[in-house]
C-alpha positions as CSV (number, residue, x, y, z in Angstrom):
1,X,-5.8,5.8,-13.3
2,X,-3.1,3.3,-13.8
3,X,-3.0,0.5,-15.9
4,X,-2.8,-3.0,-13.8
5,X,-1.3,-4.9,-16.2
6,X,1.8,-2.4,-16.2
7,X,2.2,-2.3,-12.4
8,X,2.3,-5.8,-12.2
9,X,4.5,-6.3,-15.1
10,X,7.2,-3.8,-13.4
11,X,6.7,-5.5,-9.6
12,X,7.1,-8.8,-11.6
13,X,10.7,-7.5,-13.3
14,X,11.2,-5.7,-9.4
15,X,11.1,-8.6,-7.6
16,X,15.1,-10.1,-7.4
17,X,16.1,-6.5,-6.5
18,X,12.9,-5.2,-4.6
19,X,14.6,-5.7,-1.2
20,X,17.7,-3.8,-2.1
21,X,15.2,-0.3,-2.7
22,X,12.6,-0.4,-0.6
23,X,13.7,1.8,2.0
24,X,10.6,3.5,1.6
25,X,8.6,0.3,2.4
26,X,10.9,-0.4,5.4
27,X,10.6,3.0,7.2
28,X,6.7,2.7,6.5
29,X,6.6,-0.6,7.6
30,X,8.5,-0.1,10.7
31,X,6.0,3.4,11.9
32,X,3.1,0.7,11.1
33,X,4.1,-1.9,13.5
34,X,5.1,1.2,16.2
35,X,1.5,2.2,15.7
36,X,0.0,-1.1,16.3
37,X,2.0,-1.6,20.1
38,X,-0.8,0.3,21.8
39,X,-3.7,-1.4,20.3
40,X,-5.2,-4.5,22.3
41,X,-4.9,-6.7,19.2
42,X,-5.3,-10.7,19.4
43,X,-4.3,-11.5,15.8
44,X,-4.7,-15.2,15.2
45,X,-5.5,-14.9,11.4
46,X,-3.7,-11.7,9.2
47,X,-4.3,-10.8,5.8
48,X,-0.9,-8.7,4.3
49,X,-2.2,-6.6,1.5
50,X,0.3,-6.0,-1.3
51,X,2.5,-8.1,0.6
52,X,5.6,-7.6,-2.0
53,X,8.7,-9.8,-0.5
54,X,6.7,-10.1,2.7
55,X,8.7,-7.7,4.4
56,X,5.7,-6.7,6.6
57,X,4.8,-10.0,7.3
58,X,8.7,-10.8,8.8
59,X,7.8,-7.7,11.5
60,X,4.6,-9.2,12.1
61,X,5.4,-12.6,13.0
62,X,7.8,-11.2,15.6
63,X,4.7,-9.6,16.9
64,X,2.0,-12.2,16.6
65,X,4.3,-14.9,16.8
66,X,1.4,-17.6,16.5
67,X,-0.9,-16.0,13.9
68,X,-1.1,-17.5,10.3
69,X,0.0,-15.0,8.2
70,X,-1.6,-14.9,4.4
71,X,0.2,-13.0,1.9
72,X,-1.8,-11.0,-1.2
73,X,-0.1,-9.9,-3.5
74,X,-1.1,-8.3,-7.7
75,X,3.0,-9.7,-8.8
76,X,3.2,-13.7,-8.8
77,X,7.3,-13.2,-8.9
78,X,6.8,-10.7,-5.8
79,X,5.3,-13.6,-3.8
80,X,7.8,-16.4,-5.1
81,X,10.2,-13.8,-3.5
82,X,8.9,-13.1,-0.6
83,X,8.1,-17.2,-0.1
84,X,11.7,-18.2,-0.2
85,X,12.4,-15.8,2.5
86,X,9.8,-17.3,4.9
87,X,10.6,-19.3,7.7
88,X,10.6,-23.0,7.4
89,X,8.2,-22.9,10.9
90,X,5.9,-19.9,9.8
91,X,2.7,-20.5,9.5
92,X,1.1,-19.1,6.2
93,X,0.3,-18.6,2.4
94,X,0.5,-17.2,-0.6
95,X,-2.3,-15.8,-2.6
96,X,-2.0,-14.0,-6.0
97,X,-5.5,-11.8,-6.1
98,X,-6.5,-8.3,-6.8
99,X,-7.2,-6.2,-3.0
100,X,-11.0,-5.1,-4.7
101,X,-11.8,-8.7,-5.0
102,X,-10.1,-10.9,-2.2
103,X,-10.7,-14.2,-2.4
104,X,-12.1,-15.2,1.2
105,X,-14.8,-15.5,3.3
106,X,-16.7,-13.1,5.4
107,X,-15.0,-11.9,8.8
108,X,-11.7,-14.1,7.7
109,X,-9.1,-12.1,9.8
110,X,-8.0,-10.1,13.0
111,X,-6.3,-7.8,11.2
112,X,-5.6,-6.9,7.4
113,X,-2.5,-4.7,6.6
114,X,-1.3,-2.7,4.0
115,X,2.5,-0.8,3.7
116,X,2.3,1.3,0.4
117,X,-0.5,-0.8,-1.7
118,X,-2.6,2.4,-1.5
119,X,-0.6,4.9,-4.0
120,X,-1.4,1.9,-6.6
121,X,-5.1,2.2,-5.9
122,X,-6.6,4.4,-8.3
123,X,-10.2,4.1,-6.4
124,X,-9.9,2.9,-2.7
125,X,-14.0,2.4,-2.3
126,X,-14.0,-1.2,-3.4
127,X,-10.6,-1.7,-1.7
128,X,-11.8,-0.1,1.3
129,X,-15.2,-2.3,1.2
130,X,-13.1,-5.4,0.4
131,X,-11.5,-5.1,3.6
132,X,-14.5,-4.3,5.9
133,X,-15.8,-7.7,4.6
134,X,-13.0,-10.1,5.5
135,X,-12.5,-7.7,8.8
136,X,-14.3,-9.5,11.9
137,X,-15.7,-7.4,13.9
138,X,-13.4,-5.9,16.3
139,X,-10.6,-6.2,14.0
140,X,-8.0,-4.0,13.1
141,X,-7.0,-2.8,9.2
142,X,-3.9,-0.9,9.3
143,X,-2.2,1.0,6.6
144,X,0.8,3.3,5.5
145,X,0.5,5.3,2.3
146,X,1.9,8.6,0.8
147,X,0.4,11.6,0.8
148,X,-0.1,14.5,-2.2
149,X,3.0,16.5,-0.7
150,X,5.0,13.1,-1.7
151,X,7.9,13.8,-5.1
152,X,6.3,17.6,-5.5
153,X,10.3,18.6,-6.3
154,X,9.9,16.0,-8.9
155,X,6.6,16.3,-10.3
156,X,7.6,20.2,-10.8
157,X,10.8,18.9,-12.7
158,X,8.7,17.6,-15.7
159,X,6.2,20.1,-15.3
160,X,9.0,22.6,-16.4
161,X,9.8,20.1,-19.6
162,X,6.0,19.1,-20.6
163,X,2.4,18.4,-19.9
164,X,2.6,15.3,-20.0
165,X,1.8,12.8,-16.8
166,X,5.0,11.6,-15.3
167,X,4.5,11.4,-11.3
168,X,1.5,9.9,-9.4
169,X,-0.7,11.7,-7.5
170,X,-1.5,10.5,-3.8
171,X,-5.1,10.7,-2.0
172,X,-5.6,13.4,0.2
173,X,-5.5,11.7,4.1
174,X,-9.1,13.1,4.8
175,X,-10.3,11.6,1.9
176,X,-9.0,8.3,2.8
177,X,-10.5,8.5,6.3
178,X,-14.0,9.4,4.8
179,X,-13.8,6.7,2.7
180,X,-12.9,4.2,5.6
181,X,-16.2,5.4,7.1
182,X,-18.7,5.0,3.8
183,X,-17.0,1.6,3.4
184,X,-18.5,0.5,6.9
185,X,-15.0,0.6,8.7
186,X,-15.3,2.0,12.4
187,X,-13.2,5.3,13.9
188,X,-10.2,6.0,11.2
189,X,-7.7,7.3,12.9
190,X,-4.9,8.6,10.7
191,X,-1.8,10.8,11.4
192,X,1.4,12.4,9.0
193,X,5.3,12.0,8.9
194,X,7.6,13.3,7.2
195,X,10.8,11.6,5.1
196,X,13.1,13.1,3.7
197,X,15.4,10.9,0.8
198,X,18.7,11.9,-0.4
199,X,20.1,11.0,-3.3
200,X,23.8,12.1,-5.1
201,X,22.3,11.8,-8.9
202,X,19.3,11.6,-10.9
203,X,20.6,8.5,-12.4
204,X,20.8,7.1,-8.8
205,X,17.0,8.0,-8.0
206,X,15.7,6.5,-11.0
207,X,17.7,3.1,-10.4
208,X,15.9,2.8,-7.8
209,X,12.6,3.8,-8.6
210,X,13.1,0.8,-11.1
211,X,14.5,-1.5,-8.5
212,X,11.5,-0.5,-6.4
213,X,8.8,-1.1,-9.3
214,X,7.8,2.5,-8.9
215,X,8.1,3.5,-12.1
216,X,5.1,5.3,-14.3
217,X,2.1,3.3,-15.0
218,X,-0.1,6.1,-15.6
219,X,-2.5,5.5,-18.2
220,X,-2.1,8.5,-19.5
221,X,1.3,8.8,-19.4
222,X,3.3,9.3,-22.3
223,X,3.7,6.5,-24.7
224,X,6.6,7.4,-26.7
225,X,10.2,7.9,-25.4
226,X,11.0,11.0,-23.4
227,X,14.2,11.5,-25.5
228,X,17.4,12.5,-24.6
229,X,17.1,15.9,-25.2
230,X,13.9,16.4,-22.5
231,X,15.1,13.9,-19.7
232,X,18.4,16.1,-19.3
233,X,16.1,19.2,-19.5
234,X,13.8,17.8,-16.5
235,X,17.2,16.6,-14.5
236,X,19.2,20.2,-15.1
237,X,15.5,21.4,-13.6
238,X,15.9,19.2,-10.7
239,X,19.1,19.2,-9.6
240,X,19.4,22.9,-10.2
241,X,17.1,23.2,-7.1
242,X,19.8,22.2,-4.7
243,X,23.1,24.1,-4.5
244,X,24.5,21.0,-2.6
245,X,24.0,18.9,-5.5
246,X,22.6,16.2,-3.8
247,X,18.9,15.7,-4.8
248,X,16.9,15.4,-2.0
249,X,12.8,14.5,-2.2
250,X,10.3,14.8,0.6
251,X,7.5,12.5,1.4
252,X,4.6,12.7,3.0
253,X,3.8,9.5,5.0
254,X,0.1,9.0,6.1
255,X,-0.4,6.2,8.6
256,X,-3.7,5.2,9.3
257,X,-6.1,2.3,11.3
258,X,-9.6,1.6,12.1
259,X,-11.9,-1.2,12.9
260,X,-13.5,-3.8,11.5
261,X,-17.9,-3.8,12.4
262,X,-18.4,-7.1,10.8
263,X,-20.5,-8.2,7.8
264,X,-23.0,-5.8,6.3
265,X,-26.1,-6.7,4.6
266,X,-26.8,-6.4,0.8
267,X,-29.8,-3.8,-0.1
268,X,-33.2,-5.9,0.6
269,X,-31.6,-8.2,3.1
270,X,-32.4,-8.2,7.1
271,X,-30.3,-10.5,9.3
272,X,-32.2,-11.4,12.3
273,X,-31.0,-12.5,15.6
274,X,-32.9,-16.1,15.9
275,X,-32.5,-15.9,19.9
276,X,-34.4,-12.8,20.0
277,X,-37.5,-14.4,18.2
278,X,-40.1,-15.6,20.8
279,X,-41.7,-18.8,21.2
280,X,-45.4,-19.3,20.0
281,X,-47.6,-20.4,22.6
């Protein structure tokens, strides 16, 4: 479990130099959009979950050039970011909300997207079912995440120091395709990549896990210091796997989409087709 307020407080204090580490986000981003090309999508309304700098929503609009684009986002500094970057002519907004409780109406959008939000989802159900009620039926929800093979070299670093929870762990990709399906989202199809991220220093990685907001927000993470003495022991037990000495992390990206079967009823309710009632004679 994380604790929200921490996540947003770190994208907030990310957000000036998000853009300058997200590599992650952009190679995610960019196998997203790939993976849309071949679906028969007419997006005139898209909701960009965890929109961050709106990144995602740049690549979009050179896709779906005439779709209004709404950006959601947990960090109010991420979106203040991500609106000066917007183009004078784009049609769209800004919306500082929580993905389990989106603020719109039923079957609002064509398609609902999200690059990385996922690994800061500690339960994806009401997620999930937040998106298969905005979804209109027919549309699209797309989403890149990591998967539990992601920062293994450096999860087994601080495992060799303490006990203590230092690295988050990532939802299985079947889990998140079963999950699609009990939310009332239609035929998840979801596939793996790999990446691969060098880095020359441990110093150098965690810069940028700071610069990218992805730093620990566990709630049970440690609350004291680390100390000196055990953050050199957990980087001599990292860079000691690599007789290069470049530090190299592997991460598993899942890619996923499915389809939107429009708005279900609450339990006691029955929706009935008025068309289909006959006339009394």
């Amino acid at each position: 479990m994380f604790e929200r307020r921490d996540i947003r407080r770190q994208f907030d204090r990310a957000a000036a130099g998000f853009e300058s580490a997200d590599f992650v986000h952009a190679a995610t981003r960019e196998g997203l959009i790939e993976r849309l090309e071949p679906l028969l999508v007419e997006a005139r309304t898209i909701l960009d979950l965890g929109a961050a700098t709106g990144g995602t929503g740049r690549l979009l609009r050179k896709r779906f050039r005439r779709a209004r684009i709404v950006s959601l986002d947990l960090s109010l500094a991420m979106l203040a970011e991500a609106r000066k970057r917007k183009s004078l002519f784009a049609r769209g907004s800004f919306v500082q909300a929580e993905a389990a409780s989106l603020p719109f109406a039923d079957g609002t959008f064509d398609l609902v997207v999200a690059n990385q939000l996922l690994p800061w989802i500690p339960d994806t159900g009401p997620v999930f079912r937040e998106v298969a009620r905005v979804l209109r039926k027919g549309g699209v929800f797309a989403f890149a995440t990591l998967g539990p093979d992601s920062l293994r070299e450096l999860a087994a670093a601080w495992a060799s120091v303490d006990q203590a929870a230092h690295v988050n762990r990532f939802e299985d990709m079947h889990n998140i395709g079963d999950g699609l399906v009990r939310a009332g989202l239609a035929d998840p199809v979801l596939d793996v990549d790999r990446l691969a991220v060098s880095y020359e220093s441990v110093d150098r990685l965690f810069a940028d896990l700071t610069l990218a907001g992805a730093r620990n927000a566990l709630c049970d993470r440690p609350r004291s210091l680390v100390g000196r003495a055990r953050f050199r022991a957990m980087k001599d037990a990292l860079t000691a796997r690599y007789a290069e000495g470049q530090i190299v992390l592997d991460l598993e990206l899942v890619y996923g989409h499915c389809w939107g079967t429009g708005a279900k009823n609450e339990p006691g309710e029955f929706r009935i087709d008025a068309n289909g009632i006959s006339l009394r004679r």
